[in-house]
C-alpha positions as CSV (number, residue, x, y, z in Angstrom):
1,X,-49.9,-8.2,-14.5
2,X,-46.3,-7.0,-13.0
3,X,-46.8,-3.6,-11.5
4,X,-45.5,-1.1,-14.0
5,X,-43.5,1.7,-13.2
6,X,-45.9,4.3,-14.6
7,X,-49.6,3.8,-15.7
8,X,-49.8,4.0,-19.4
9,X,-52.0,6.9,-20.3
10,X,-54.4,7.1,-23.3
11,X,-56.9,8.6,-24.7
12,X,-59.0,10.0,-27.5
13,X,-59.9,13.2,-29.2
14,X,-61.6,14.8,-31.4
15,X,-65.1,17.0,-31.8
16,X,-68.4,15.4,-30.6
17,X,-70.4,13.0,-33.5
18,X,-67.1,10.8,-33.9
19,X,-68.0,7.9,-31.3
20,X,-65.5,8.9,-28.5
21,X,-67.4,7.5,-25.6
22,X,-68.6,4.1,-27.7
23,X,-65.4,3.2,-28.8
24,X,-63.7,3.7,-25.2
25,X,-66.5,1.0,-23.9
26,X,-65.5,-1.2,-27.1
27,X,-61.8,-0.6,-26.2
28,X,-62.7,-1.9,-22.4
29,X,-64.8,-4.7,-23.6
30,X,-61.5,-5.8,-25.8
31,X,-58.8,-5.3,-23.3
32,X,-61.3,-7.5,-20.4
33,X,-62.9,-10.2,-22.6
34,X,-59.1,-10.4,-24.3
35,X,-57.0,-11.0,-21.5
36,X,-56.9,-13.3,-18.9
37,X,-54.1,-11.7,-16.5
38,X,-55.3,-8.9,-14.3
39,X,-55.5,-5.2,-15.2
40,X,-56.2,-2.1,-13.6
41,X,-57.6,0.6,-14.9
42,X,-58.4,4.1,-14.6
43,X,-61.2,5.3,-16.2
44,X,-61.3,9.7,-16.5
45,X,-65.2,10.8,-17.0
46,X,-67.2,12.4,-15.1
47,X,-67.5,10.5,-12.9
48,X,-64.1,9.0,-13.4
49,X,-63.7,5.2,-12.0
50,X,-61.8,2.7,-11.2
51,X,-62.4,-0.6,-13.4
52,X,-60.9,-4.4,-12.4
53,X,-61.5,-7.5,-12.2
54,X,-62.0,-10.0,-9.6
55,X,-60.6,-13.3,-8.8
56,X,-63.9,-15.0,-11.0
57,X,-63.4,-13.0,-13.8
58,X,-66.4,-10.6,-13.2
59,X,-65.6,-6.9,-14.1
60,X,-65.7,-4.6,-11.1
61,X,-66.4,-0.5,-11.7
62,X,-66.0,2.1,-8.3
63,X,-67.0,5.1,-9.3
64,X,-65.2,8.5,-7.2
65,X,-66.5,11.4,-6.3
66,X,-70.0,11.2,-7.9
67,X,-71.5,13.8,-5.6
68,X,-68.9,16.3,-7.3
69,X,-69.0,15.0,-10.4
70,X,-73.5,14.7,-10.7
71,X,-73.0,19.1,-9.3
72,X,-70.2,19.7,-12.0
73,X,-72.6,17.7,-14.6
74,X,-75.8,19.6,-13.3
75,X,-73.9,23.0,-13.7
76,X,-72.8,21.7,-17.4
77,X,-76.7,21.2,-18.4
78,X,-77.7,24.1,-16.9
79,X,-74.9,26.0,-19.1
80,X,-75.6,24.3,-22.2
81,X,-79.9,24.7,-21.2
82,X,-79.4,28.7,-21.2
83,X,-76.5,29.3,-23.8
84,X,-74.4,30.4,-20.4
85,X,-70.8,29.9,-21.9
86,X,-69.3,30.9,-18.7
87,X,-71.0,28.0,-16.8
88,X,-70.0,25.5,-19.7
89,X,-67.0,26.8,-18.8
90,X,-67.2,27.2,-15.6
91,X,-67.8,23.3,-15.0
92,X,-65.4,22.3,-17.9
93,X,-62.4,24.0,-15.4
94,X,-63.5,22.2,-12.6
95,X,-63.6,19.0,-14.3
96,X,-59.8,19.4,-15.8
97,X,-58.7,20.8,-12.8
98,X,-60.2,17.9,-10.5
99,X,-58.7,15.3,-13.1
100,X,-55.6,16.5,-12.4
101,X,-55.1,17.6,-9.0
102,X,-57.1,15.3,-7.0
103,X,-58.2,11.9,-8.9
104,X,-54.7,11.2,-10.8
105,X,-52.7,11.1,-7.6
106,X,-55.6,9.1,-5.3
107,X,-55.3,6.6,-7.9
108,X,-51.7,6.6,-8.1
109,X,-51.6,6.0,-4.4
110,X,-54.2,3.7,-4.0
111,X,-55.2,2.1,-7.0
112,X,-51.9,2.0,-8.8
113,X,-53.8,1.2,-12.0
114,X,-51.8,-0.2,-15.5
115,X,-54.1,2.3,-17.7
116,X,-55.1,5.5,-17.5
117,X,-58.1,5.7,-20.6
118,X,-60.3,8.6,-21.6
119,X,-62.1,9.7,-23.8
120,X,-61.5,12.9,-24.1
121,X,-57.8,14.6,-23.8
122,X,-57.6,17.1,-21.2
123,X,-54.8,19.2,-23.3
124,X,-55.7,19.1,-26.8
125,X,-60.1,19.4,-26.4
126,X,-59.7,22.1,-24.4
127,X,-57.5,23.5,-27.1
128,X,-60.0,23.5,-29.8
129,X,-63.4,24.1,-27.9
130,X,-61.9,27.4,-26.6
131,X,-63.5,29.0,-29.6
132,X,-66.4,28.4,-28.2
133,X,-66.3,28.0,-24.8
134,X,-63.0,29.9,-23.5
135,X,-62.5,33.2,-25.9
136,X,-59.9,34.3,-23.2
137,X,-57.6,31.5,-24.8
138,X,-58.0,32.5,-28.7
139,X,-55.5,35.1,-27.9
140,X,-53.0,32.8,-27.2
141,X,-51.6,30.0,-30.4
142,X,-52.6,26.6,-30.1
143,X,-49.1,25.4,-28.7
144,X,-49.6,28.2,-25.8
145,X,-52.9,26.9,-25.3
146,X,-51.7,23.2,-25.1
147,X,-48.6,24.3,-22.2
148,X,-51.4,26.5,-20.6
149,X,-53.7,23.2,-20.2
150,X,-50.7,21.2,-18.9
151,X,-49.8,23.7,-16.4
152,X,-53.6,23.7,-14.9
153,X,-54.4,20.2,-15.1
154,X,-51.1,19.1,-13.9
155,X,-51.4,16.0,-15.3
156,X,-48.1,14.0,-17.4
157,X,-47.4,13.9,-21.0
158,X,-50.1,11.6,-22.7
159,X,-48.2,8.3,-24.2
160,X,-50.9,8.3,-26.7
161,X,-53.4,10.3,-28.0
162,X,-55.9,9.1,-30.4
163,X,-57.5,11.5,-32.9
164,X,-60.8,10.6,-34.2
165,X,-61.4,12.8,-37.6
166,X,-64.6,12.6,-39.1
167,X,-66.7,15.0,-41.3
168,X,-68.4,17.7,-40.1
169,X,-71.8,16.5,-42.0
170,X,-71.6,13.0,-40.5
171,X,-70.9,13.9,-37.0
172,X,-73.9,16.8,-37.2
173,X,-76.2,13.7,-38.5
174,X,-75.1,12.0,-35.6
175,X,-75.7,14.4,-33.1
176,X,-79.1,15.5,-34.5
177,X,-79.8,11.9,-34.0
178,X,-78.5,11.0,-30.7
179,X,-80.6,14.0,-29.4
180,X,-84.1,13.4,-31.3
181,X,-83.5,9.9,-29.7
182,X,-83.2,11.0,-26.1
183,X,-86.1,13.4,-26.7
184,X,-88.6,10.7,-27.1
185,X,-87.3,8.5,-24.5
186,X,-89.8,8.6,-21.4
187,X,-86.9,8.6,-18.6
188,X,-83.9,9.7,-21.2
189,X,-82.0,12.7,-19.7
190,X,-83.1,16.2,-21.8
191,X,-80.8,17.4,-24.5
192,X,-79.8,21.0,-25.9
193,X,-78.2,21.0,-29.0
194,X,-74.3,22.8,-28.2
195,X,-73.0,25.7,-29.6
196,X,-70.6,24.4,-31.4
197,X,-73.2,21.8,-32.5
198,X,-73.8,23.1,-36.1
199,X,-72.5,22.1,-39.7
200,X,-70.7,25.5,-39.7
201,X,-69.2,24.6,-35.7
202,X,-67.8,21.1,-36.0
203,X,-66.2,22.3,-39.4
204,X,-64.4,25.0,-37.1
205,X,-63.2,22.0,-34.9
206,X,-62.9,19.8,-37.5
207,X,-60.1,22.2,-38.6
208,X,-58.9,23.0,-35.1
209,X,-58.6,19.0,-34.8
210,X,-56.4,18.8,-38.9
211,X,-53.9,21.4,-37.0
212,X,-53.5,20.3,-33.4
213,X,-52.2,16.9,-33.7
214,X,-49.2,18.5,-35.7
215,X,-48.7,21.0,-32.9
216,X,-48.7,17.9,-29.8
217,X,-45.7,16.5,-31.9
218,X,-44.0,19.0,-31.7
219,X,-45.1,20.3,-27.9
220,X,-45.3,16.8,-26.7
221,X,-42.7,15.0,-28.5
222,X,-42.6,11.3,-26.4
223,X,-46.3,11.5,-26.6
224,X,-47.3,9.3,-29.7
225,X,-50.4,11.2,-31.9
226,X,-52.4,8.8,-33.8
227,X,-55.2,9.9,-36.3
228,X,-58.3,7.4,-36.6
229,X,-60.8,7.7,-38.9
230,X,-63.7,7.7,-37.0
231,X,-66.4,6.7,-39.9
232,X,-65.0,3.4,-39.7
233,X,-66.8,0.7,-38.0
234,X,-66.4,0.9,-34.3
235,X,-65.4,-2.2,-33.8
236,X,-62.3,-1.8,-36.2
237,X,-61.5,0.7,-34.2
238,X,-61.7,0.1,-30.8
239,X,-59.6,-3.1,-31.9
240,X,-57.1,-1.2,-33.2
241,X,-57.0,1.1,-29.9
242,X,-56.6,-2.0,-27.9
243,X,-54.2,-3.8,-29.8
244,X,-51.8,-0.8,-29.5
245,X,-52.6,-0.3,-25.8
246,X,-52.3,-4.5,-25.0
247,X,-49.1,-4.3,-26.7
248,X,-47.5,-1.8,-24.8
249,X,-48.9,-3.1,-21.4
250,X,-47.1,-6.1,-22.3
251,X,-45.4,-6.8,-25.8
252,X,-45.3,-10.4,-24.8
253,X,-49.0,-11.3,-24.1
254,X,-51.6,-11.4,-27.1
255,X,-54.6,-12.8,-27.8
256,X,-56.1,-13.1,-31.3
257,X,-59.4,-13.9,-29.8
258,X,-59.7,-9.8,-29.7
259,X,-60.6,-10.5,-33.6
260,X,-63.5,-11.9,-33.1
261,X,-64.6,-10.2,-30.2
262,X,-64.2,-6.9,-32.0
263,X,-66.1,-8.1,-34.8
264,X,-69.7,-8.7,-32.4
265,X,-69.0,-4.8,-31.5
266,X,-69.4,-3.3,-35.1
């Protein structure tokens, strides 16, 4: 692929229970097993990575900074263990903030990737956990909170963000079973059930999540805000995250193959 002049970035939002993480591995799987020319991409998480392939075709993965990244997640567990909301937030600052400042312009430098994906948004989840997690930010509107983010994380104006609306029920049926599943597992990492991890908290973010993508049109306005619904299959939509991505990576180049790809991941 011709270097671009910026990296596109994308990514996804919305509360825990709509199938963030899984549909950013479909969305991978799609744009790899899809596309024959080569693509670099940037991958933010904790740890973030860098993802390519090589000359045969074989998917590569460098992860960065895992040392910081395995004490920011310990710090995280240990928050979420005790019900400390300042270490939550604590280790949720130092993840934005090491996003931002540090990874985004290694990779720009060294990498130069085509794609920046998460899945989470560093503006907008921040935005609507801070009722949980942040009460210093409640004081402030949602589009103060949204310039405040920006300003910390210093990272560019999203090109897309990808809202992934889902009922409060469903997702709390999902995260009661993700966690009852890890329990039982013999090596599977322990699991605490969030605060915000209640019928009564994802309906408050569920909410949060109605309002903010009308407030990043309006704060952002070259970013484009795309709601999902996230009790579709997740195949559907991590094609239809692709697709758009593919497409603005290069209008040109498509491959309908990503149909039936997409179908083996529902």
């Amino acid at each position: 692929m011709a270097e671009r002049l910026k990296p596109l970035d994308t990514s996804l939002s919305g509360p825990d229970g709509s199938g963030k993480d899984t549909v950013v591995l479909g969305v991978l799987d799609l744009l790899f097993q899809t596309f024959e020319e080569d693509l670099r991409i940037v991958r933010l998480d904790r740890p973030p990575m860098y993802i390519w392939q090589d000359k045969d075709g074989n998917r590569m993965t460098r992860k960065l900074f895992v040392p910081f990244f395995r004490f920011i997640n310990h710090v995280h567990k240990v928050g979420d263990r005790d019900a400390n909301i300042r270490l939550v937030q604590a280790a949720n600052t130092a993840n934005v903030m090491m996003q931002g400042w540090v990874v985004r312009r290694i990779s720009n430098d060294s990498f130069k990737p085509d794609l920046y994906l998460s899945g989470r948004n560093y503006f907008t989840d921040p935005t609507a956990y801070a009722q949980f997690y942040a009460p210093e930010l409640t004081a402030l509107t949602i589009e103060e909170r949204l310039r405040f983010m920006k300003q910390i994380s210093r990272l560019p104006d999203y090109d897309q963000i990808y809202f992934m609306q889902i009922d409060p029920l469903t997702a709390y049926k999902i995260i009661e079973g993700r966690i009852a599943e890890e329990r039982v597992k013999p090596t599977g990492q322990p699991l605490w059930q969030h605060r915000h991890e209640t019928v009564q908290g994802l309906t408050l973010l569920s909410e949060a999540f109605q309002e903010i993508p009308l407030v990043v049109e309006k704060v952002f306005p070259n970013t484009e805000v795309i709601n999902i619904d996230a009790s579709a299959p997740k195949g559907e939509v991590a094609l239809r995250i692709a697709s758009d991505i593919r497409r603005r990576l290069n209008p040109i180049i498509y491959n309908t193959k990503s149909e039936s790809i997409a179908r083996e991941l529902v």
